[in-house]
C-alpha positions in Angstrom: 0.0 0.0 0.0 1.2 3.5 -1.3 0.8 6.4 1.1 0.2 9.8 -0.1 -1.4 13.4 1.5 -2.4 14.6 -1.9 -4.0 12.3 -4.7 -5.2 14.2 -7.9 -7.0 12.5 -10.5 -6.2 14.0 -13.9 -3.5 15.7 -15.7 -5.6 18.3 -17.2 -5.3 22.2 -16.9 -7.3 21.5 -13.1 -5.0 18.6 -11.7 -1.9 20.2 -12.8 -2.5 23.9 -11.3 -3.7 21.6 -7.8 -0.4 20.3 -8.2 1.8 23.3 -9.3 0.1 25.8 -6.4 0.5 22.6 -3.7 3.5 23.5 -1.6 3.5 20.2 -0.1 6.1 18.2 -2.4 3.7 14.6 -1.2 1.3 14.3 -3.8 0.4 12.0 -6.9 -1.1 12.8 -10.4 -2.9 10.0 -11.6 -3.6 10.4 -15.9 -5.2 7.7 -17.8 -4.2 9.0 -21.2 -0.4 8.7 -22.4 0.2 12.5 -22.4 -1.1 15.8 -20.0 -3.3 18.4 -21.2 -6.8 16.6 -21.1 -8.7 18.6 -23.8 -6.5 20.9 -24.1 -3.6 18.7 -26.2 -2.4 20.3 -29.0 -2.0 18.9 -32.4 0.7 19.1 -35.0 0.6 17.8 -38.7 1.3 18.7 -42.1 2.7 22.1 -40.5 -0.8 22.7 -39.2 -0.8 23.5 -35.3 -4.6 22.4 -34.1 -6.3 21.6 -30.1 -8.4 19.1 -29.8 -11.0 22.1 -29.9 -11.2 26.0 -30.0 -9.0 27.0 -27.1 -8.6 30.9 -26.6 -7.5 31.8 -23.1 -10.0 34.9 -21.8 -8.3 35.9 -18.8 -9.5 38.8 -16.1 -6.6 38.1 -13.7 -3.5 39.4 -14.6 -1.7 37.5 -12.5 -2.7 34.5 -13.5 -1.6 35.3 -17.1 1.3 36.7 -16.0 2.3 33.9 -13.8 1.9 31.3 -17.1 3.5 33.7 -19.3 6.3 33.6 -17.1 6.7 29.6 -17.5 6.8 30.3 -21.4 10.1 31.9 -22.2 10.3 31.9 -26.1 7.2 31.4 -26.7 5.2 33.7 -29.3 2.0 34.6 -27.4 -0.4 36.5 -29.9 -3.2 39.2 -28.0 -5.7 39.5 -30.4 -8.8 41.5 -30.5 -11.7 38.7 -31.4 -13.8 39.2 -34.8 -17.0 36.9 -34.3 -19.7 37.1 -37.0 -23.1 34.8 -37.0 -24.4 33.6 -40.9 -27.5 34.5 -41.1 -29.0 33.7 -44.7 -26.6 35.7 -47.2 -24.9 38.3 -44.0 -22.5 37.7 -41.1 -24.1 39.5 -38.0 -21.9 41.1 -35.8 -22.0 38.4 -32.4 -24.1 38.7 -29.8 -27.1 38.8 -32.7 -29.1 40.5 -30.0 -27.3 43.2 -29.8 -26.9 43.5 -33.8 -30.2 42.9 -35.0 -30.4 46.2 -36.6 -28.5 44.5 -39.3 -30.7 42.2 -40.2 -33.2 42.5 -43.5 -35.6 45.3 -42.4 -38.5 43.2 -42.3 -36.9 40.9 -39.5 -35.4 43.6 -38.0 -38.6 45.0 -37.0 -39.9 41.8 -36.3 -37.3 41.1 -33.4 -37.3 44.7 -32.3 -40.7 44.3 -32.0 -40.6 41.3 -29.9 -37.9 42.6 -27.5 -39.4 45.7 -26.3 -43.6 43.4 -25.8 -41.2 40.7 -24.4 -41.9 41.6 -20.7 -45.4 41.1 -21.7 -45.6 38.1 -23.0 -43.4 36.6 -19.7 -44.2 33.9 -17.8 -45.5 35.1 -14.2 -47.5 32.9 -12.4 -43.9 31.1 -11.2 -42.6 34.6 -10.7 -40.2 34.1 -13.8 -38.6 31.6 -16.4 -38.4 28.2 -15.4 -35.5 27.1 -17.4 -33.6 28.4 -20.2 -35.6 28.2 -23.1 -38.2 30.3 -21.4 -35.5 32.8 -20.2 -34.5 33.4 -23.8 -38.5 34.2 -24.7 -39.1 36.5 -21.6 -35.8 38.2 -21.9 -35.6 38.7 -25.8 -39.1 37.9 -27.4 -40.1 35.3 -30.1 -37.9 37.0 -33.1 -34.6 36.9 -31.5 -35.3 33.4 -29.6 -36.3 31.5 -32.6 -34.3 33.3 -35.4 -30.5 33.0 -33.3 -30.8 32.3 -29.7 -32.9 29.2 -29.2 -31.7 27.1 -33.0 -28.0 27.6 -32.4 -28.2 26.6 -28.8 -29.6 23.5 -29.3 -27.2 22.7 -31.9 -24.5 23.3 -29.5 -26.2 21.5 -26.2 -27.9 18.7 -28.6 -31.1 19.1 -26.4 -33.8 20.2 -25.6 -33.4 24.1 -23.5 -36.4 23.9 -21.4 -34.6 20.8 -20.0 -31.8 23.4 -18.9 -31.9 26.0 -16.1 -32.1 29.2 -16.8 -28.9 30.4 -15.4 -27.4 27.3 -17.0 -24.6 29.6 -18.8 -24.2 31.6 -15.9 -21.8 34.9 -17.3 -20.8 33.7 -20.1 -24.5 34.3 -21.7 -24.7 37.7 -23.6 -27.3 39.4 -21.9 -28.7 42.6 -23.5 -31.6 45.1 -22.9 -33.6 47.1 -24.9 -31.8 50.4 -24.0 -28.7 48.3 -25.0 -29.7 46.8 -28.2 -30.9 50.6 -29.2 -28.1 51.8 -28.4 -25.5 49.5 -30.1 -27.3 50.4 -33.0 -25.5 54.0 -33.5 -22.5 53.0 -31.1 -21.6 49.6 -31.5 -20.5 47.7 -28.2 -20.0 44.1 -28.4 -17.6 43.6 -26.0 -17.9 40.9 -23.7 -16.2 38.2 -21.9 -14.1 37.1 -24.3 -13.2 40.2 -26.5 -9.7 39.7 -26.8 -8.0 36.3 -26.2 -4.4 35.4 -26.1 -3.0 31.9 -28.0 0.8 30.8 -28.2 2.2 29.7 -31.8 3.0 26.3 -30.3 -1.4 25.8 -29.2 -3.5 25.7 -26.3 -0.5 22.6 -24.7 1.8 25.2 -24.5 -0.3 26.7 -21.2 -0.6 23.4 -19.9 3.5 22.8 -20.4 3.6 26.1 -18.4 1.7 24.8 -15.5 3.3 21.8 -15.5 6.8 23.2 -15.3 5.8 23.9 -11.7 4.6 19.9 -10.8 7.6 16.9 -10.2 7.6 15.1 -13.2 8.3 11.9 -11.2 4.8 12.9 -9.0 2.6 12.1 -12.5 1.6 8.9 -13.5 0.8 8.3 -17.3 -1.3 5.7 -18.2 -2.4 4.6 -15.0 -6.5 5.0 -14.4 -8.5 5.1 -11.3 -10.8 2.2 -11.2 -12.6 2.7 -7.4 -12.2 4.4 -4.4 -12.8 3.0 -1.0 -14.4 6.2 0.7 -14.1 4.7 4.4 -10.5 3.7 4.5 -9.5 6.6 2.1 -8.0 3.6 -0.7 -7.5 4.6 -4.3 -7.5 1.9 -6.6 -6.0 2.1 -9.6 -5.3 0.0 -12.8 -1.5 -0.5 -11.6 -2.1 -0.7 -7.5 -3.6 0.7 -4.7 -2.8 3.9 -2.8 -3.9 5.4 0.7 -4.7 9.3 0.6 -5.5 12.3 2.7 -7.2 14.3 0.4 -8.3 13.5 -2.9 -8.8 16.3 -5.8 -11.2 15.0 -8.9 -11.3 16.9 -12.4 -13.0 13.7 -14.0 -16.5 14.1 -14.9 -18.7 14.0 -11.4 -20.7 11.6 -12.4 -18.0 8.9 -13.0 -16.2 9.6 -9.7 -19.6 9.4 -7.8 -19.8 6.0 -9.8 -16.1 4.8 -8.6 -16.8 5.8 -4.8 -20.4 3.7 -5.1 -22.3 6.3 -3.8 -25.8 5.7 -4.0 -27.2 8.8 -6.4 -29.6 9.6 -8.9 -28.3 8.8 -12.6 -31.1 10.4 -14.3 -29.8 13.8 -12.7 -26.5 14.2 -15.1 -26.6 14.5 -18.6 -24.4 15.9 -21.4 -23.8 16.0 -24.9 -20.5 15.4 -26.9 -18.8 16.9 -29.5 -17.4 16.0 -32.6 -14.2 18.2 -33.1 -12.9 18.3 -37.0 -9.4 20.1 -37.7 -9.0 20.7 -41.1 -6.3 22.0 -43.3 -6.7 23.3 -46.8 -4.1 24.0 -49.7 -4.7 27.9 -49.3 -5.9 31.2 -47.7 -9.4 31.6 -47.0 -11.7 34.2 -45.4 -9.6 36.9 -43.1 -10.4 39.1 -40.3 -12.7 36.7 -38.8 -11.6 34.2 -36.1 -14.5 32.4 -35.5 -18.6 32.1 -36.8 -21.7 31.0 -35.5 -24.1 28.6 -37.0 -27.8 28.7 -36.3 -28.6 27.5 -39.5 -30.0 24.1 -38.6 -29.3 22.6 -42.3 -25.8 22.9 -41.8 -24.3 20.0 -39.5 -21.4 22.4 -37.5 -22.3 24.8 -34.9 -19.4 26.6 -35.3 -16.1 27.2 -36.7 -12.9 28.7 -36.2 -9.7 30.0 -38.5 -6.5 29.1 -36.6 -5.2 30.7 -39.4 -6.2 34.0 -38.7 -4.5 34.3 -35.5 -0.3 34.5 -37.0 -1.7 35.0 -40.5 -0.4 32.1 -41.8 -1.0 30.8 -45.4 -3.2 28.2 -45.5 -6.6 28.0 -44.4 -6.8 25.8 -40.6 -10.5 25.8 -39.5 -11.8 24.2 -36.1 -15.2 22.7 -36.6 -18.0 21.7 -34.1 -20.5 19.5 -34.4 -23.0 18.5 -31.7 -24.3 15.4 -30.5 -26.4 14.0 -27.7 -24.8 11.7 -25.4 -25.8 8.7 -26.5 -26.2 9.3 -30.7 -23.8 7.3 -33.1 -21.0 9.6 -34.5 -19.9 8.1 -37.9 -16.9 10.5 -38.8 -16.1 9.4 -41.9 -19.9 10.6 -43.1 -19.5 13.4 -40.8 -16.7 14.8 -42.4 -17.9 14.7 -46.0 -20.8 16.2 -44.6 -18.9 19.1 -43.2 -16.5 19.6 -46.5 -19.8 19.9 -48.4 -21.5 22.3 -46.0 -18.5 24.6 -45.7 -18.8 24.8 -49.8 -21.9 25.7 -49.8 -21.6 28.5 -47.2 -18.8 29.7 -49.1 -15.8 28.8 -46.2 -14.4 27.2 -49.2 -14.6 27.6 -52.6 -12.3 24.9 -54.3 -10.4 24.4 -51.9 -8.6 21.4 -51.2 -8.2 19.7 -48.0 -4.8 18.4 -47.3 -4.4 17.5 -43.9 -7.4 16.6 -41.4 -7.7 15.3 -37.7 -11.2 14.3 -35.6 -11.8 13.8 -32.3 -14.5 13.2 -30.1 -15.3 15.0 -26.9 -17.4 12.9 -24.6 -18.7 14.9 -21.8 -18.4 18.2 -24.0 -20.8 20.5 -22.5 -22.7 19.4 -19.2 -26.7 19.9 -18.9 -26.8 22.4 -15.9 -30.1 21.4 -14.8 -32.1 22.2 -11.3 -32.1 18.1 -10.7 -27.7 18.4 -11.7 -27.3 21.1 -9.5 -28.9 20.0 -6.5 -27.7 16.6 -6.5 -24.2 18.0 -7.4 -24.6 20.0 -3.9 -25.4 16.7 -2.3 -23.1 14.6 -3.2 -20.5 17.1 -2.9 -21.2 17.7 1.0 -20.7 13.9 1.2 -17.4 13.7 -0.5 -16.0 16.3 0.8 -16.6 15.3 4.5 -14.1 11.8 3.2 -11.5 13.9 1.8 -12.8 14.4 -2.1 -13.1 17.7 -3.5 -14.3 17.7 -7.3 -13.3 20.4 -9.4 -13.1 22.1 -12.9 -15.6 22.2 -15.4 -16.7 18.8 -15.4 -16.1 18.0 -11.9 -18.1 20.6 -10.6 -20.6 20.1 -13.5 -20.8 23.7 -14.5 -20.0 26.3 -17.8 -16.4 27.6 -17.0 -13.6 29.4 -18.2 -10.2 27.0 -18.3 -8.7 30.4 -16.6 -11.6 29.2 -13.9 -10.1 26.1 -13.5 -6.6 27.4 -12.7 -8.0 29.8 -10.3 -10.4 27.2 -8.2 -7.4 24.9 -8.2 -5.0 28.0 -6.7 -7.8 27.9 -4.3 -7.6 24.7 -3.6 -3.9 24.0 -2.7 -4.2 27.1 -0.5 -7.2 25.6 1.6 -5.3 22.6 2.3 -2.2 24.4 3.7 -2.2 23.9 7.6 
């Protein structure tokens, strides 16, 4: 029997900064895949330079960036001011679309002007307010805005149903707007939000995650080795390699699985998600510019979104990102897929005889989480419980929320800090 004080499960942006802001030297980083980085690995091919999704780093504490940057000597790290368009029909709206509506075809423009300013009206009341998301999106923004953007490209993206979701279930991330700011945005435009600039290093998103880790004992992480149950009364991790006592265990791995492993009785029904196919595709030459990613209500088309790489270092060849939802338990041929893609991106005009000449897929299973009322109350139980053996679950999919991966590092900062003496 192994003895540790700190045992972190996953090698992901979460686990490492646990590990890297621990000033106890007596802990163990337990990764079932060959390699760190989680879903933030970075892929190289054909001189292409793709993640294993869109990852732009949005940070609001400088000294958080600062501290990474400072673990990446030599590498090019490119600020850029995002340029985000919606296609809509024949245009590119200006993202959020409910901000932008005014450029819209004058007939839908008044339609969804129309429906924003009776939209308080029409509300639902008897509850005293929305009931889950879908109905948020109707009493905050009206019928024109809901069903031409908001409500379409969302459930592309969560592969679901929205009034299964809570209302808050994208917490700040969601681009909230009112009427005085949607009139106003029409003589001075304001779209900033969250994410209006971003920072990305030439090397890809695993250049962040080298950073953290430059901070963690390489001989304190274990590749290839996966937890397969943990004993919650005697503290005893078991793994696929042996069996190890801890005083504290840190979980990034979905909540629902670690539940699973520590047999706690719960309710199943309450945690669902969808995945997300991931295509990176490289093409023989330059495509669109100033534009660094698009969004896809359009519910003939099969992405959600797409993003140029390429547009970040202005490089020469076309590199897109796409994104294509599914619920958790459809098929996902890729083969089909991606024919499906290379003709939809022709016909939107992303390509235009291009030829693709170097590709990658990969699947994202959890992708986004279902932040229900029933996920978030039994995430609340079952958390209590854990916690009083030792577990703490954390980052996005351990604390089954919408998160920023600059969110992850600073919860896990938190973390090692609470379990100084």
């Amino acid at each position: 029997m192994e003895n540790v004080r700190h045992l972190i499960i996953g090698a992901g942006i979460t686990g490492l900064a646990t590990a890297a802001f621990l000033r106890d030297p007596d802990y163990l980083v337990l990764e079932a895949d060959t390699q760190i980085g989680g879903y933030c690995k970075t892929i190289t091919k054909d001189g292409f330079v793709w993640d294993y999704s869109g990852h732009f780093f949005h940070f609001k504490h400088p000294d958080i960036e600062a501290w990474l940057r400072a673990r990446m000597a030599g590498q090019n790290i490119r600020v850029v001011e995002k340029k985000t368009f919606i296609a809509y029909g024949d245009r590119k709206i200006d993202f959020p679309f409910q901000k932008n509506i005014h450029q819209l075809p004058q007939d839908e423009f008044i339609e969804c002007l129309h429906d924003v300013y009776f939209a308080k009206d029409a509300s639902p009341s008897a509850s005293g307010g929305p009931a889950n998301f879908k109905e948020m999106l109707y009493a905050r923004f009206g019928r024109g805005i809901a069903e031409k953007f908001l409500i379409p490209y969302n459930e592309k993206l969560y592969a679901c149903d929205l009034a299964t979701l809570d209302k808050d279930a994208m917490g700040r991330f969601f681009p909230h707007a009112n009427l005085t700011e949607i009139v106003r945005n029409m003589r001075a435009p304001d779209n900033a939000s969250y994410n209006a600039t971003f920072t990305y290093p030439e090397g890809g998103a695993i250049e962040y995650v080298k950073a953290i880790a430059r901070e963690v004992l390489p001989h304190n992480i274990a590749l290839e080795e996966a937890l397969v149950g943990i004993d919650l009364r005697t503290r005893v991790a078991k793994t696929t390699k042996r069996e190890v006592h801890y005083e504290r265990l840190v979980s990034s791995a979905p909540f629902h699985r670690l539940v699973e492993l520590c047999g706690l009785p719960h309710d199943a029904s309450a945690f669902s998600w969808n995945k997300v196919l991931v295509f990176n595709l490289g093409f023989d030459r330059k495509g669109a510019r100033d534009v660094h990613w698009v969004y896809y209500p359009n519910r003939a088309r099969s992405f959600y979104r797409i993003g140029y790489y390429d547009n970040i270092f202005d490089t020469d060849r076309m590199s897109l990102y796409v994104e294509l939802g599914y619920a958790r338990d459809a098929p996902v041929d890729i083969p089909s897929a991606l024919a499906r893609v290379l003709a939809d991106l022709e016909a939107e005009g992303v390509t235009s005889g291009h030829r693709l000449v170097a590709h990658h897929a990969v699947v994202m299973d959890p992708a986004y989480v279902h932040i229900t009322r029933e996920s978030m109350a039994e995430h609340r139980r079952l958390s209590r419980i854990l916690q009083a053996h030792g577990i703490y679950s954390a980052g996005r999919y351990g604390g089954w929320t919408y998160c920023s991966i600059e969110d992850n590092i600073v919860e896990a900062k938190a973390l090692a800090a609470d379990f100084e003496p």
